[in-house]
C-alpha positions as CSV (number, residue, x, y, z in Angstrom):
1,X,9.3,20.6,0.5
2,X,12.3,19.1,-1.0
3,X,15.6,20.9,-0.1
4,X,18.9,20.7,-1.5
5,X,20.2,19.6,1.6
6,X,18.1,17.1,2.1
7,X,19.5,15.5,-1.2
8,X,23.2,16.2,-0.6
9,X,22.4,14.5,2.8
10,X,21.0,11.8,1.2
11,X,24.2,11.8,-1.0
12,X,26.6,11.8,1.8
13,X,24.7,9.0,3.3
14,X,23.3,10.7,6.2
15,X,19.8,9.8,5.4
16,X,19.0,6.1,4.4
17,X,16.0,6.5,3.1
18,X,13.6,8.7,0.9
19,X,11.0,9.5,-1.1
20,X,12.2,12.6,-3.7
21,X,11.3,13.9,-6.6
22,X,14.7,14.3,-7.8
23,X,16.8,15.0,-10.8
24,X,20.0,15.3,-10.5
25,X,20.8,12.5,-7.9
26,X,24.2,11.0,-8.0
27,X,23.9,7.1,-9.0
28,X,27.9,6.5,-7.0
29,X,25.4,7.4,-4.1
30,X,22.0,6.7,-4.4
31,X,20.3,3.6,-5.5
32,X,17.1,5.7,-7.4
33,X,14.4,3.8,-8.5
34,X,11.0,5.9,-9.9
35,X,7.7,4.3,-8.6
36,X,4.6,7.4,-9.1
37,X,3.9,9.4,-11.8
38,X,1.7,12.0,-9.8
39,X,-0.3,14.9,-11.8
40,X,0.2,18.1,-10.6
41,X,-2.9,20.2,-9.6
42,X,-3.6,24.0,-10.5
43,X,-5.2,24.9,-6.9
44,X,-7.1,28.3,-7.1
45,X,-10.0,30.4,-4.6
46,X,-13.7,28.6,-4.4
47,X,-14.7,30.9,-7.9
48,X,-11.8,30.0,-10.3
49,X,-13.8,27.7,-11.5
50,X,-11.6,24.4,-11.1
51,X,-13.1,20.7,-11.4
52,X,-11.0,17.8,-10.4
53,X,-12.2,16.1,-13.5
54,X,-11.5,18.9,-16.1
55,X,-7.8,19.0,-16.8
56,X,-6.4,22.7,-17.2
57,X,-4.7,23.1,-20.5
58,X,-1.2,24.9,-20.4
59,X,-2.5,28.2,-22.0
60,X,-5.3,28.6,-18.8
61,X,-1.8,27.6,-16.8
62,X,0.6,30.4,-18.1
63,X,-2.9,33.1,-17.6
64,X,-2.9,32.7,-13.7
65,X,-0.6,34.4,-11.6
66,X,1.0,32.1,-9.6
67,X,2.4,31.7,-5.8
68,X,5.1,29.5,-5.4
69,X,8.3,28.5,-4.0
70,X,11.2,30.4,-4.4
71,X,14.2,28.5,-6.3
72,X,15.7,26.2,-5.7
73,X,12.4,24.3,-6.1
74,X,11.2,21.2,-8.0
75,X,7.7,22.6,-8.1
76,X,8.9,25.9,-9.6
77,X,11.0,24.3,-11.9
78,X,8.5,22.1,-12.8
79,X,6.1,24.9,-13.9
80,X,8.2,27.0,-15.4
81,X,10.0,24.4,-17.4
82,X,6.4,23.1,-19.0
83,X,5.1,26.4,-20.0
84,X,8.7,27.3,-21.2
85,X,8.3,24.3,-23.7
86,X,5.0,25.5,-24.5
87,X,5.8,28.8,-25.4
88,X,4.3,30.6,-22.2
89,X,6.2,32.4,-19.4
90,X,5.5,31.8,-15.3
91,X,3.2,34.7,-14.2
92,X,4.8,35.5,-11.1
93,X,2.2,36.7,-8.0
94,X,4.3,35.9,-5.5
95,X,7.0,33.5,-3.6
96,X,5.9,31.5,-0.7
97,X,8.0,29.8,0.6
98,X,5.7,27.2,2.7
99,X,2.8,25.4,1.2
100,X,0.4,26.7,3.8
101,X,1.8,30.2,3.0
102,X,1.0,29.3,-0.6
103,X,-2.7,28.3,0.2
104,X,-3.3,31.0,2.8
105,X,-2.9,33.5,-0.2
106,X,-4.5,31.3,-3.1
107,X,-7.5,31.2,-0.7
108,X,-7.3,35.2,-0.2
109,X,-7.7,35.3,-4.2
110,X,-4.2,36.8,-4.9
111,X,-3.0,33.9,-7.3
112,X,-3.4,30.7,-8.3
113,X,-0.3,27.7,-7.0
114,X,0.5,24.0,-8.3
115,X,1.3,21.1,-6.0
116,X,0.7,17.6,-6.3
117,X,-2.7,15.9,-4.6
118,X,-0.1,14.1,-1.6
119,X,0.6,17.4,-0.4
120,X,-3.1,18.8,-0.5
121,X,-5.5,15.5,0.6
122,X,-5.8,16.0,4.6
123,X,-5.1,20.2,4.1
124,X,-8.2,21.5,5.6
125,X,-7.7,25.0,4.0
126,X,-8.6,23.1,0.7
127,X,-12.4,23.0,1.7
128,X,-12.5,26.4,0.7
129,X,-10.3,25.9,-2.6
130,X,-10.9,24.4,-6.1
131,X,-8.4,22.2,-8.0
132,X,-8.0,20.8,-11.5
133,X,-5.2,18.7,-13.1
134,X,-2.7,20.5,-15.5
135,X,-2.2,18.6,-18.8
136,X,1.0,17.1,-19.7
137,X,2.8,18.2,-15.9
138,X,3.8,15.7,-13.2
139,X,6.1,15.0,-11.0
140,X,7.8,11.3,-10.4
141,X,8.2,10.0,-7.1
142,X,11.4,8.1,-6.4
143,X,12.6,5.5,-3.7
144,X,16.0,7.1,-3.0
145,X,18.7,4.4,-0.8
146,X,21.9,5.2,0.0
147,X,24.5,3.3,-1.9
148,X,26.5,3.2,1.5
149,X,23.9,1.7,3.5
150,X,21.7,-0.1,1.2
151,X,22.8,-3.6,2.1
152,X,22.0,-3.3,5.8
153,X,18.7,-5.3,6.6
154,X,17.1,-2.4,8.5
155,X,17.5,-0.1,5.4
156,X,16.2,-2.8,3.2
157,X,13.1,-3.3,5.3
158,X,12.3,0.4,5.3
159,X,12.9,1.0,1.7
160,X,10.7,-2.3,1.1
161,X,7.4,-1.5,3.3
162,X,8.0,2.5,1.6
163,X,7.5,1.0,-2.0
164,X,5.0,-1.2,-1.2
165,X,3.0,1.4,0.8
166,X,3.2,3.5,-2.1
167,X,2.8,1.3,-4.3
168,X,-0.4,0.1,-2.6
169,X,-2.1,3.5,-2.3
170,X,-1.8,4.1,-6.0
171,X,-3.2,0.6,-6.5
172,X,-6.0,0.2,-4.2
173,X,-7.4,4.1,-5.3
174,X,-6.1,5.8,-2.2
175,X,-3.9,8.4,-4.2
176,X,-5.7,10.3,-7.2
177,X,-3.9,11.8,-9.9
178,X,-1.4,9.3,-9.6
179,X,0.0,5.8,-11.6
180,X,2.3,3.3,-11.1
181,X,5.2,3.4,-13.4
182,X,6.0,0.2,-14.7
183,X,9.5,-1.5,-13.9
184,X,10.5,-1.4,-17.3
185,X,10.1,2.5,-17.8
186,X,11.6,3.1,-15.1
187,X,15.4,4.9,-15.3
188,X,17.3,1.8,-15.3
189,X,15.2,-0.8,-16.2
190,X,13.2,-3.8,-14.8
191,X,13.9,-5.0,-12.1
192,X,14.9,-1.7,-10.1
């Protein structure tokens, strides 16, 4: 789970490296350069009914009480910013702040959660859930450097072998639900 102080860290320089989705990251700071679109998943008890290859639609989204994060959370926000734009409101079952909290009560039927397949693929509680993608709601994976330490060679080397790990799961069909985006779309360009 993303905190805020792992960003402002990250801003201050006190962490090198990382792999965020992030929004409002200071560019004076952080080198930021968007590598994965990933899908996120609508993760619900064995009968909800979810396939991994039948996307949920946003309607079927806002109907299921949901268990997620408290704010600040990029997953929340996530959620609640796609139905807003779709005219639905966040069902609210219940904050948890953990993602094995979350599962634990998904998998005693009290709601429904989202997360993206990286945080799900080796969860063994997820034999006993279902999963579909939600239309139109994903979350972008970004190489995050620090501006003050990005011209050391150890920092270059680990930001190098994270993108191209990355970069090669997508590629190689390691990491469903999840696409390279293309130099040129990403926020500043090719080449970043």
């Amino acid at each position: 789970q993303i905190s805020a102080r792992s960003v402002r860290d990250l801003q201050q320089g006190l962490i090198d490296v990382a792999i965020l989705d992030t929004r409002d990251i200071n560019p004076e700071a952080v080198e930021h350069t968007p590598l994965i679109r990933e899908q996120l998943l609508l993760v619900g008890p064995s009968n909800a009914g979810l396939r991994a290859d039948t996307p949920v639609d946003v309607q079927r989204l806002g109907a299921c009480p949901l268990i997620l994060p408290g704010r600040p959370n990029f997953i929340r926000q996530s959620v609640d910013s796609h139905l807003k734009r779709h005219g639905q409101r966040l069902r609210r079952a219940a904050d948890a702040e953990t993602l094995p909290l979350c599962l634990s009560l998904v998998r005693e039927g009290l709601g429904f959660t989202a997360m993206p397949y990286c945080a799900l693929h080796e969860n063994p509680v997820m034999e006993s859930l279902t999963a579909a993608p939600i239309e139109g709601l994903s979350v972008t994976w970004s190489l995050n450097v620090s501006q003050a330490r990005r011209h050391t060679a150890s920092v270059r080397q680990i930001a190098s072998q994270l993108k191209r790990t990355m970069l090669d799961l997508v590629r190689q069909g390691h990491w469903p639900f999840a696409e390279v985006i293309p130099a040129d779309q990403g926020l500043f360009g090719p080449g970043k």
